[in-house]
Each structure stands twice: as structure tokens, then as C-alpha cells.
C-alpha positions as a Markdown table, in Angstrom:
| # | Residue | x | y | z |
|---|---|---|---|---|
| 1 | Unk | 37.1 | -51.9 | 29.2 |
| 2 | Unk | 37.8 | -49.0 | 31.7 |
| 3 | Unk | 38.8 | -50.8 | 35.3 |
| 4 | Unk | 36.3 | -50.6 | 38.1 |
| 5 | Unk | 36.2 | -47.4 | 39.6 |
| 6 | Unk | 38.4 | -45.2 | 36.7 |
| 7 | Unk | 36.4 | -42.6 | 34.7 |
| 8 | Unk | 36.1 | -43.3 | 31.0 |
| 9 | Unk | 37.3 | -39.5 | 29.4 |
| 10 | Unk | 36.0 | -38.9 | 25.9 |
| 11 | Unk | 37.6 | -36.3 | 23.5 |
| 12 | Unk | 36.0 | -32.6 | 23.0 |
| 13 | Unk | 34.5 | -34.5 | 19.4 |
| 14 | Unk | 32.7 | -36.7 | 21.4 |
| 15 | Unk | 31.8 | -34.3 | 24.1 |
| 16 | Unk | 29.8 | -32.1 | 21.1 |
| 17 | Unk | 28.4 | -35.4 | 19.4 |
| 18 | Unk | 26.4 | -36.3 | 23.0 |
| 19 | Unk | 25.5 | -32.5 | 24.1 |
| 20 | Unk | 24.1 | -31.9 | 20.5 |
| 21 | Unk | 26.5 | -29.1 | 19.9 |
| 22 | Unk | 27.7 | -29.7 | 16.2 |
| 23 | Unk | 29.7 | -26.2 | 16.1 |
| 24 | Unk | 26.3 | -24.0 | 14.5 |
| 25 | Unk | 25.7 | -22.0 | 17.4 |
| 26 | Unk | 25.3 | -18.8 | 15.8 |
| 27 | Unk | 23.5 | -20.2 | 12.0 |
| 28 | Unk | 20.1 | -19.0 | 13.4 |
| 29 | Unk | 21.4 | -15.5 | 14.5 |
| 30 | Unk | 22.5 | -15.6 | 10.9 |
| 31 | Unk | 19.5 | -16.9 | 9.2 |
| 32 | Unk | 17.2 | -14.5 | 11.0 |
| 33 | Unk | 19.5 | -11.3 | 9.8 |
| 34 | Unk | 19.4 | -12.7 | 6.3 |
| 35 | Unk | 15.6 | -13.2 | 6.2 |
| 36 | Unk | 14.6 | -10.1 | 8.3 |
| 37 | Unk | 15.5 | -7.1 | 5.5 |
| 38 | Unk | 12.9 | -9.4 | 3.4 |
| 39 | Unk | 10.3 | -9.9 | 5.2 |
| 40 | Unk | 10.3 | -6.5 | 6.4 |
| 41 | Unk | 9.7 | -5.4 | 3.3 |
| 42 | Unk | 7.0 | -7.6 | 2.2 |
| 43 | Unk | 5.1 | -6.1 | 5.6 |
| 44 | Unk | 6.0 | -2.7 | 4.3 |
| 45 | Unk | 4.3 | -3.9 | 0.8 |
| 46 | Unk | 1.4 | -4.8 | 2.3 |
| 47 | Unk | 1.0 | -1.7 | 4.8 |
| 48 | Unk | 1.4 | 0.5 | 1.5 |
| 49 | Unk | -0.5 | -1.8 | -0.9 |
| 50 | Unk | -3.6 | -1.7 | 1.7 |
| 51 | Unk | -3.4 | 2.2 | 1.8 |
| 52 | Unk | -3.0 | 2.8 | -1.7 |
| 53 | Unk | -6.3 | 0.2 | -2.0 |
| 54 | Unk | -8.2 | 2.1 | 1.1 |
| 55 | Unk | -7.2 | 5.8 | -0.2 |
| 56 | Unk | -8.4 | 4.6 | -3.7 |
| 57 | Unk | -11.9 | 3.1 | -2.5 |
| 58 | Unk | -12.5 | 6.5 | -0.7 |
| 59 | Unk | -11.4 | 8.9 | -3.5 |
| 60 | Unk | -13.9 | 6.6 | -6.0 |
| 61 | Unk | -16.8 | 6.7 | -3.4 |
| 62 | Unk | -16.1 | 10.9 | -3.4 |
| 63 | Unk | -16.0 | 11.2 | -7.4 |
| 64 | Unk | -19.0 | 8.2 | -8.1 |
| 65 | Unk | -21.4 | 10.7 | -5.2 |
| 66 | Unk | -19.9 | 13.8 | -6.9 |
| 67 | Unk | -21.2 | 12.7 | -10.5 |
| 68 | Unk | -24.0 | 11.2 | -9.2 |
| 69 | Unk | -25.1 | 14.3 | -8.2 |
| 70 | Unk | -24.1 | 16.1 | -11.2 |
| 71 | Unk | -25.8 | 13.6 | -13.0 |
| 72 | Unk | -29.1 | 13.9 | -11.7 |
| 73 | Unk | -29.4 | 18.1 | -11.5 |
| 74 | Unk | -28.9 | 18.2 | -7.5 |
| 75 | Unk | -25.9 | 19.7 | -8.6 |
| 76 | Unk | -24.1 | 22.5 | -10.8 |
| 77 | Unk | -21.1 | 22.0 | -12.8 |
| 78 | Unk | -19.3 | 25.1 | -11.5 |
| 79 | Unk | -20.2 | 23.3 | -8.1 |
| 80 | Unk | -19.2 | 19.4 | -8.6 |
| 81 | Unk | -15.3 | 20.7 | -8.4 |
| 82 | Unk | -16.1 | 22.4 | -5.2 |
| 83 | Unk | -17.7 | 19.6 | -3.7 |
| 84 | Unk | -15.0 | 17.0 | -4.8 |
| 85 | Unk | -12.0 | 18.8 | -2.8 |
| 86 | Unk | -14.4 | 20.1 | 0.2 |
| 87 | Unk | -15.2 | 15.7 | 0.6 |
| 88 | Unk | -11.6 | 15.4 | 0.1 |
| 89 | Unk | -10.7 | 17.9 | 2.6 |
| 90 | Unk | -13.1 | 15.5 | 5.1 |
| 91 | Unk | -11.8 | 12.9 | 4.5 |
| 92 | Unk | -8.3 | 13.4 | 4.3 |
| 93 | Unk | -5.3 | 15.9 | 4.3 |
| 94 | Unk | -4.6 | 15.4 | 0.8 |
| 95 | Unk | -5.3 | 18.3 | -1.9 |
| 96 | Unk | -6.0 | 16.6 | -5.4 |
| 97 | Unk | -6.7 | 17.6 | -8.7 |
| 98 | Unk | -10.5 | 17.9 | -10.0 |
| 99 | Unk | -11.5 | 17.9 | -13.7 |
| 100 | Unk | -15.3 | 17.8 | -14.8 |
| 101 | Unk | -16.4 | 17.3 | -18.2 |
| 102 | Unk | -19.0 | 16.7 | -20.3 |
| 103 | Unk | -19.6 | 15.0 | -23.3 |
| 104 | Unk | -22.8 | 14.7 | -25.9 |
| 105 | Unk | -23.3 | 11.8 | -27.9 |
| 106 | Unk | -26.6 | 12.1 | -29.9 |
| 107 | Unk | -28.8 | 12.8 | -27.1 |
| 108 | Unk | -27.2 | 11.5 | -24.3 |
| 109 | Unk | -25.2 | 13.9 | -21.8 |
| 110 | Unk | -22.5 | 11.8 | -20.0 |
| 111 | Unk | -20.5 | 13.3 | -16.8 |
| 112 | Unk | -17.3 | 12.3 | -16.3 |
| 113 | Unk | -15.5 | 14.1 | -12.9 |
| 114 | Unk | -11.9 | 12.7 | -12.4 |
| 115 | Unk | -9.8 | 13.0 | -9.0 |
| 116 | Unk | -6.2 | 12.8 | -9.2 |
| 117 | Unk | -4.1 | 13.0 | -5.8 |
| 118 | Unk | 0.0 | 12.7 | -5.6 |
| 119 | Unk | 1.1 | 8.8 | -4.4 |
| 120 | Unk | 3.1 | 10.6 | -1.9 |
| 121 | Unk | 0.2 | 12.2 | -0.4 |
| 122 | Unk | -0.9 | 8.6 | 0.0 |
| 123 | Unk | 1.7 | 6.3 | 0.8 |
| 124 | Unk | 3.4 | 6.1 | 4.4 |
| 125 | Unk | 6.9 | 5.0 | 3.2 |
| 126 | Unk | 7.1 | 7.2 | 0.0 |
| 127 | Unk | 11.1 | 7.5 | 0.1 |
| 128 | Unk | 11.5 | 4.0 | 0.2 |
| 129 | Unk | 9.2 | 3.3 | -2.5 |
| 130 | Unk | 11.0 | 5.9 | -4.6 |
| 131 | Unk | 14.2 | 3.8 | -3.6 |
| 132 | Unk | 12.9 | 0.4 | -4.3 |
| 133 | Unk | 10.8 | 1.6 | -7.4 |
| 134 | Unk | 12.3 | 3.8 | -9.6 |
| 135 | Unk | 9.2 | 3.7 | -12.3 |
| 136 | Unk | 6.3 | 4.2 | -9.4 |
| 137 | Unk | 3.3 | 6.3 | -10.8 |
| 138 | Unk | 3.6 | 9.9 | -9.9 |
| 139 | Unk | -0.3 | 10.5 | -9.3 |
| 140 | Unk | -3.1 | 7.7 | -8.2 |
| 141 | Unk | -6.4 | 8.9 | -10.9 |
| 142 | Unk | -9.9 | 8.0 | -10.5 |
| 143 | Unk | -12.7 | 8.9 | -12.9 |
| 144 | Unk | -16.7 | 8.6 | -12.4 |
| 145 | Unk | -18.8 | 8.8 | -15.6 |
| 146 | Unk | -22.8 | 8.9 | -15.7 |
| 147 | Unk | -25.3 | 9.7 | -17.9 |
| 148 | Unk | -27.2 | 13.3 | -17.2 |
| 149 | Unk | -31.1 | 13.0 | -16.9 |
């Protein structure tokens, strides 16, 4: 028992055990550069996987009203391919690739008009994509078929 009036000194040990300084100053610095690179890119992911799903709703809207149209006579064959990349051209910057075709089955006439646009016409981050996934599709597709009245 420390005499009246003398300071009781406690060690440095002691000194961290009461200020709540256990030596891990920097473990959340550390931490947070671990976990940032990772959740980076599952923001990145999302960014691209909600373009890629946007794009694709609008390039399916332009070839379903394309074949529509084909479909009921409001418009030519030699036009639908026309009308596919002049939408496209509207809508976006990206050129694409337009096949029409039509097939007979008995007496039914189907019209099938398919769109196909490069990914990296799409995607924001296309070089890291390419560096994260080697096997990534080279072209995003979309195909309309109706049957011709």
C-alpha cells in the first residue's frame, strides 16, 4: 500500500491494459486494404452485370418491334435489317450485326430477325473483364421469332 501522498507508477503493460491499446493499431488499416480490391470488384460486377442486362432488354425490345412488324406486312424484308441498325443507331453507339430469315413449315411463315452486338461495345470495364475472365463471350445475341399473317 503506496504511502499517503506518493504516486502509485504502473508499467507500460499496464498503461495499454487501462487506455485499451492492446498493440493493433494499424489491423483495421489492414483489414480495409485486404477487403477493398474485393469488394471493388463485386461493385464493378454489378455496374457491368446491370449494363449487359439493360443493353440486352433494349436490343430485344428493337428486334421483338422489328419482327413484329415484319410479321404483320407493315414491313419488307429487304427493310427489317435497315430498321434494326437505324433503332440501334437511336439508341445507342453500338453497330451490330442483323440477320433476317424466314422459315416455312406447312403453311406457317415464321420470322426470325437476330441482333448480335460485340460485349465490348457493351461493357464499361471490358479490359478488366478480359483480365478476370478469360472465357467471356465475344458477342451478346438476341433473336425475335413470329409467325407471318
Amino acid at each position: 500500500m503506496p504511502k499517503e501522498g506518493a504516486s502509485a507508477s504502473i508499467g507500460p503493460a499496464a498503461a495499454r491494459i487501462v487506455s485499451g491499446d492492446d498493440g493493433e493499431r494499424g489491423a483495421g488499416a489492414i483489414e480495409f486494404a485486404l477487403i477493398v480490391p474485393f469488394l471493388l470488384l463485386l461493385i464493378v460486377g454489378i455496374i457491368e452485370m446491370s449494363n449487359v442486362y439493360f443493353m440486352r432488354n433494349q436490343l430485344s425490345e428493337i428486334v421483338r418491334d422489328a419482327t413484329r412488324r415484319l410479321a404483320v406486312g407493315a414491313l419488307e424484308t429487304s427493310a427489317a435489317e435497315a430498321f434494326v441498325l437505324n433503332r440501334l443507331a437511336q439508341t445507342s453507339d453500338i453497330e451490330g450485326e442483323v440477320a433476317v430469315a424466314e422459315s416455312e413449315t406447312g403453311d406457317v411463315v415464321d420470322v426470325t430477325i437476330s441482333l448480335s452486338v460485340p460485349f465490348a461495345d457493351i461493357l464499361l470495364f471490358d479490359q478488366l473483364l478480359e483480365s478476370v475472365w478469360s472465357g467471356a463471350p465475344s458477342h451478346l445475341t438476341v433473336n425475335a421469332t413470329m409467325m407471318k399473317h
